[in-house]
C-alpha positions in Angstrom: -10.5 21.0 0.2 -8.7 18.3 -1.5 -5.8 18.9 -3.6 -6.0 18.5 -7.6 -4.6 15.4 -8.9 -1.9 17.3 -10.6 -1.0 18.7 -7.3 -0.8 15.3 -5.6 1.3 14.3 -8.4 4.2 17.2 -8.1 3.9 16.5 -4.6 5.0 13.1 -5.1 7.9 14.0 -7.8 9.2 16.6 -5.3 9.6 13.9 -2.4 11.1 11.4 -4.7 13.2 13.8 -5.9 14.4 15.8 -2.6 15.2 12.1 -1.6 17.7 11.6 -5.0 19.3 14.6 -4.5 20.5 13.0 -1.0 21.1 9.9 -2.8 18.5 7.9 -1.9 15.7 5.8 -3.5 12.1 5.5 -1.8 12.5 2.2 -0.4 15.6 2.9 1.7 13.5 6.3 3.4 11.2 3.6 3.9 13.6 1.8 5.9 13.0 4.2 8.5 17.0 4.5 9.5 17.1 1.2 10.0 20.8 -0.6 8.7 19.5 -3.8 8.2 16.5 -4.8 6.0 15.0 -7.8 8.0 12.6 -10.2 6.6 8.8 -9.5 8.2 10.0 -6.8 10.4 7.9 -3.7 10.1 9.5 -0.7 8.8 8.7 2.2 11.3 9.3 -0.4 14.0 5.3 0.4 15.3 4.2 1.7 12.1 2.8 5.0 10.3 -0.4 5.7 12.3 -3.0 8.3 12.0 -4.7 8.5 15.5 -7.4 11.1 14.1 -8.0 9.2 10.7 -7.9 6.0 11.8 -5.3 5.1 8.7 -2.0 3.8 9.0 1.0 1.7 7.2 4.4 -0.2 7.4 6.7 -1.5 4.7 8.0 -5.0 4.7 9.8 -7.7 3.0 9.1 -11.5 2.4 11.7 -13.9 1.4 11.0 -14.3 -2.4 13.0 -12.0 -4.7 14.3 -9.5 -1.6 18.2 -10.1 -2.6 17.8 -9.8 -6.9 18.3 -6.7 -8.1 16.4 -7.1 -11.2 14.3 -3.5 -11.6 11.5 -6.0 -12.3 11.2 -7.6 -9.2 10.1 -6.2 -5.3 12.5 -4.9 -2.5 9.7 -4.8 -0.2 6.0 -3.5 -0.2 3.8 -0.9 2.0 0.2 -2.3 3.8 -2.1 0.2 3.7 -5.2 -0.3 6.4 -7.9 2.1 8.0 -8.4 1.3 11.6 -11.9 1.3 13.4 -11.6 4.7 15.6 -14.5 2.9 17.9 -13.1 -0.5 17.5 -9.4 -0.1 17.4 -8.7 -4.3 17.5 -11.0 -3.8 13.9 -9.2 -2.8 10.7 -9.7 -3.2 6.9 -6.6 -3.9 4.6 -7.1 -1.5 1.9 -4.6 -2.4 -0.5 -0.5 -3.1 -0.9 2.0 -1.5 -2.9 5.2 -2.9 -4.1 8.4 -0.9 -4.7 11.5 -2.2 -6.7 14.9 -2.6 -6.4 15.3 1.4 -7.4 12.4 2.3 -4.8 9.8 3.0 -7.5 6.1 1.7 -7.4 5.7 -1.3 -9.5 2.4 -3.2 -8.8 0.1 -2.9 -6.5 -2.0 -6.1 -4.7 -4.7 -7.6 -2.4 -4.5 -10.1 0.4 -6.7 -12.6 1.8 -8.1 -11.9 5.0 -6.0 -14.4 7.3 -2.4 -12.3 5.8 -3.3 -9.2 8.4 -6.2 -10.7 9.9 -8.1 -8.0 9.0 -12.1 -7.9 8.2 -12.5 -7.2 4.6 -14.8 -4.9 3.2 -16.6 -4.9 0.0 -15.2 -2.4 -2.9 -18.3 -0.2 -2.6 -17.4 0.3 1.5 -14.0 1.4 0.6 -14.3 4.3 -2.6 -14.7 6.8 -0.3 -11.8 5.5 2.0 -8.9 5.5 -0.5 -10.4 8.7 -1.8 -10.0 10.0 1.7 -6.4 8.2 2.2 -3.6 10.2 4.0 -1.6 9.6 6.5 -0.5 12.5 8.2 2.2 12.1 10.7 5.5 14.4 12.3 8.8 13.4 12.0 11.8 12.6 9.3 8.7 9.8 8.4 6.2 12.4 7.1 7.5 12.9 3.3 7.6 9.2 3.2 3.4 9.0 4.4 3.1 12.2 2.1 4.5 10.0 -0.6 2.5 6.6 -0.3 -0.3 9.0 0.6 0.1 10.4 -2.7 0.8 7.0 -4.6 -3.3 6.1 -3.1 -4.7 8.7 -5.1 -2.5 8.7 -8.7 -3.6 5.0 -8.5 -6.9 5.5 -7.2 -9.1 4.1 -10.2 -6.2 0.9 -10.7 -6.8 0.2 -7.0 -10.7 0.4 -6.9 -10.9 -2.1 -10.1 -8.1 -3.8 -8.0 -10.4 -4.1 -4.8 -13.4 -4.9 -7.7 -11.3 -8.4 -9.0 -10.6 -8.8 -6.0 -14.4 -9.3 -4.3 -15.2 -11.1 -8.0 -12.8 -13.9 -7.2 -13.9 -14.4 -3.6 -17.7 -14.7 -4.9 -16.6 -17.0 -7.5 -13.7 -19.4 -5.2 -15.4 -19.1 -1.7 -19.3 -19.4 -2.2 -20.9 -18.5 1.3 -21.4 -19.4 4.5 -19.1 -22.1 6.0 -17.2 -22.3 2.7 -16.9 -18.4 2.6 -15.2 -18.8 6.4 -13.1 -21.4 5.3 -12.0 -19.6 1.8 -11.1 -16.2 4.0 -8.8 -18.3 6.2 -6.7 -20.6 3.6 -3.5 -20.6 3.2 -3.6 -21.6 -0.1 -5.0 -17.9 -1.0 -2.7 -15.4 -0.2 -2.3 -12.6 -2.9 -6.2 -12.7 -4.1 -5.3 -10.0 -6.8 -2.6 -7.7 -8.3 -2.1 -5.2 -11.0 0.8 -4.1 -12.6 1.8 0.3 -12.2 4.3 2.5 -14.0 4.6 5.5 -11.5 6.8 7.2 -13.8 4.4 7.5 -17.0 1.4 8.3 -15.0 3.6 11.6 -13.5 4.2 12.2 -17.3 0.5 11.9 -18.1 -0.5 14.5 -15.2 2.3 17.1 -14.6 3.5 16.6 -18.1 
């Protein structure tokens, strides 16, 4: 049986906050120990996998914006994928979620298919997915995949119209056929679409 929504959500407050009381912000647990934040490098070193579920997840940086500390801009972001359990060289980037400066959520994005080199899925393959999303794993790492597993289903209906822009603007840049192949490898197209998330007023709204 799934948990409420509200549950999910004091489940996520009580992470962040066991976290703050040790004086730390989300994004340095998701650093995994680690003393240095390193461009590209995944964050667990070999990732957050679930071997029965298929889903799993890291947290890395790019270049752009990693040293400002303006609240407005991203320390890093989580990649969020389910993995074929029958195909495991087969996996679907589900979406990306960006944290700030003060480890809170602040948007959360798409990618074009040659970023992960995943195969995409339509929106209407994946509801049932990120409805199912959770990574459950041992370890010091498992309030951290508690906590981005929670993040997936406060932002569930933001990241389904996400996934939903998302498809519309490959119909409407890539066409089909050769120029769909093309589209899905260009490096042009890299963030495909992105939306925007207030973590903090959406606990509000559901634990009140």
């Amino acid at each position: 049986m799934r948990p409420s929504i509200q549950e999910v959500a004091e489940e996520v407050l009580a992470i962040q906050m066991h976290y703050a009381e040790k004086g730390l912000s989300m994004a340095q647990v998701a650093l995994a120990g680690a003393s240095d934040f390193v461009q590209f490098r995944h964050y667990p070193k070999n990732d957050l996998v679930d071997i029965d579920s298929g889903y799993e997840m890291y947290y890395h940086a790019h270049p752009l914006g990693e040293s400002d500390k303006s609240k407005n801009l991203e320390h890093g972001h989580f990649h969020l994928f389910q993995r074929d359990l029958d195909e495991p060289n087969k996996f679907t980037h589900l979406i990306a979620i960006s944290l700030n400066q003060q480890g809170l959520p602040i948007k959360l994005f798409t990618t074009n298919q040659w970023v992960t080199g995943e195969t995409i899925r339509e929106v209407k393959k994946l509801k049932l997915v990120l409805a199912d999303f959770r990574v459950n794993t041992k370890g010091r790492m498992a309030p951290l995949a508690r906590w981005v597993s929670g993040l997936v289903h406060i932002f569930h209906d933001e990241a389904i119209d996400l996934l939903r822009v998302r498809d519309q603007k490959m119909k409407k840049l890539s066409g089909s056929g050769k120029d769909k192949n093309f589209f899905l490898e260009d490096r042009k197209h890299h963030v495909l679409s992105e939306v925007r998330v207030n973590l903090i007023n959406k606990l509000e709204s559901l634990v009140g």
